[in-house]
Backbone as CSV, one residue per row, in Angstrom:
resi,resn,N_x,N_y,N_z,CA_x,CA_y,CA_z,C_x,C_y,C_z
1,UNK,-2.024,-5.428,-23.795,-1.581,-5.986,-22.534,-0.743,-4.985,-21.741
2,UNK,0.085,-3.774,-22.423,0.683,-2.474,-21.801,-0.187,-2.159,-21.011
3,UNK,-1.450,-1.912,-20.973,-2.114,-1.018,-20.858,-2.641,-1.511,-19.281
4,UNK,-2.854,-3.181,-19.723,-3.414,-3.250,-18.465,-2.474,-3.400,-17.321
5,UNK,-1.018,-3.795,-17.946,-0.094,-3.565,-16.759,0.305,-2.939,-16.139
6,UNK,0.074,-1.479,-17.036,0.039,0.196,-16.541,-0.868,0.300,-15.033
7,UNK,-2.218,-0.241,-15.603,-3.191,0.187,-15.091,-3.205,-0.531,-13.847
8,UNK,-2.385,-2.155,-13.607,-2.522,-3.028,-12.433,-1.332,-2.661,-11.550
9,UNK,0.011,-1.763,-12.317,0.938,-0.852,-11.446,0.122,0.154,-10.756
10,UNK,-0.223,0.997,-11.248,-1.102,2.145,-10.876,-1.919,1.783,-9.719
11,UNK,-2.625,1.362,-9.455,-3.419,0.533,-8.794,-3.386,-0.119,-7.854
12,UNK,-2.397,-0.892,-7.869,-1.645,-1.919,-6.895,-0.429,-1.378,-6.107
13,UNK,0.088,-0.397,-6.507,1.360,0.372,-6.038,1.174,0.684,-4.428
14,UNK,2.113,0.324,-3.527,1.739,0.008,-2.610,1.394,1.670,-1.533
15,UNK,2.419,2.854,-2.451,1.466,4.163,-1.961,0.293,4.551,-2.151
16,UNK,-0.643,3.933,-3.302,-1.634,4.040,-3.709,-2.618,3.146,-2.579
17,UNK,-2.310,2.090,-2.554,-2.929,1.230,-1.600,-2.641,2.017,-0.035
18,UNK,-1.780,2.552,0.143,-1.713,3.566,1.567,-2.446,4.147,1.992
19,UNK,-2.699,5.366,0.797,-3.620,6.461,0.492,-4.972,6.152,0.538
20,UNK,-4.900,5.113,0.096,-6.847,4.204,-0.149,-7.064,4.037,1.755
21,UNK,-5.920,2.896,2.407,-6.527,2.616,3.437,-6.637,3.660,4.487
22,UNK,-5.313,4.917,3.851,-5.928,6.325,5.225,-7.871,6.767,4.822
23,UNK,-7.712,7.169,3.609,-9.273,7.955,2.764,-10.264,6.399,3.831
24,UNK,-9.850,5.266,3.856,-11.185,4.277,4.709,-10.954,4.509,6.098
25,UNK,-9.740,5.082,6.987,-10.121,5.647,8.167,-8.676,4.978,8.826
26,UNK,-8.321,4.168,8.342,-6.892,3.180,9.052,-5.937,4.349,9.115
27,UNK,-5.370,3.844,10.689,-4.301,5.076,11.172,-3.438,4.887,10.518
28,UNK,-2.690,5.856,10.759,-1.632,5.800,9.818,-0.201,4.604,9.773
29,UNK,0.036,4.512,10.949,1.155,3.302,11.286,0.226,2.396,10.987
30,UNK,-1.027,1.687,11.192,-1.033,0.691,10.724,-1.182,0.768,9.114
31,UNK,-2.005,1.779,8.368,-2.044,1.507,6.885,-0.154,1.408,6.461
32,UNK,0.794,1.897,7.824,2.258,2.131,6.654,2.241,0.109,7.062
33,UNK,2.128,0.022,8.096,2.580,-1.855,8.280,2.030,-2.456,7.635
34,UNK,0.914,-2.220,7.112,-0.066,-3.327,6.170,0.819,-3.144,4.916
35,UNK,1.174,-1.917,4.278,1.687,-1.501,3.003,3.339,-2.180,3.229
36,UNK,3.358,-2.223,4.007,5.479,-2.807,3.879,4.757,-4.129,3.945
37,UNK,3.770,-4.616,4.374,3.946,-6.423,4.680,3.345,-5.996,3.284
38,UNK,2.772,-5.836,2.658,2.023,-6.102,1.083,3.121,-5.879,0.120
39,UNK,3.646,-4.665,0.341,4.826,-4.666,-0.778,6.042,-5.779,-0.533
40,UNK,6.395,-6.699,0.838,7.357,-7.258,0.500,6.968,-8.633,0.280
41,UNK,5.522,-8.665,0.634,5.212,-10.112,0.452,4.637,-10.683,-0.262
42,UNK,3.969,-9.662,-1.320,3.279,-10.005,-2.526,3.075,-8.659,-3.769
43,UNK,3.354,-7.652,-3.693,3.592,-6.639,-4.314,5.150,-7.329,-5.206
44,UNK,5.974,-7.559,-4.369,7.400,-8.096,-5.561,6.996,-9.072,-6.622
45,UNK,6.622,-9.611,-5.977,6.343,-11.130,-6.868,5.094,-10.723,-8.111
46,UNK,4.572,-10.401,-8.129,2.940,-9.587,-8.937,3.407,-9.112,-9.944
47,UNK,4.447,-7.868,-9.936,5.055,-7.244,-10.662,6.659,-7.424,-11.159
């Protein structure tokens, strides 16, 4: 169960999720606003 919690941090981390939505083409202010509304509104609670 470490392993997969490693792997759903990794993954889910909300710079990681940044990085994903610049590499799909989203500008940059909006991938940072999507990533602060994700990390404070469901990124806390998850982890």
């Amino acid at each position: 169960m470490i392993g997969f919690r490693n792997y759903f941090q990794h993954k889910f981390n909300p710079l990681h999720v940044f990085c994903r939505l610049r590499r799909f083409g989203v500008s940059r202010s909006a991938a940072r606003n999507l990533c602060w509304v994700y990390e404070r509104g469901l990124y806390r609670f998850l982890l």
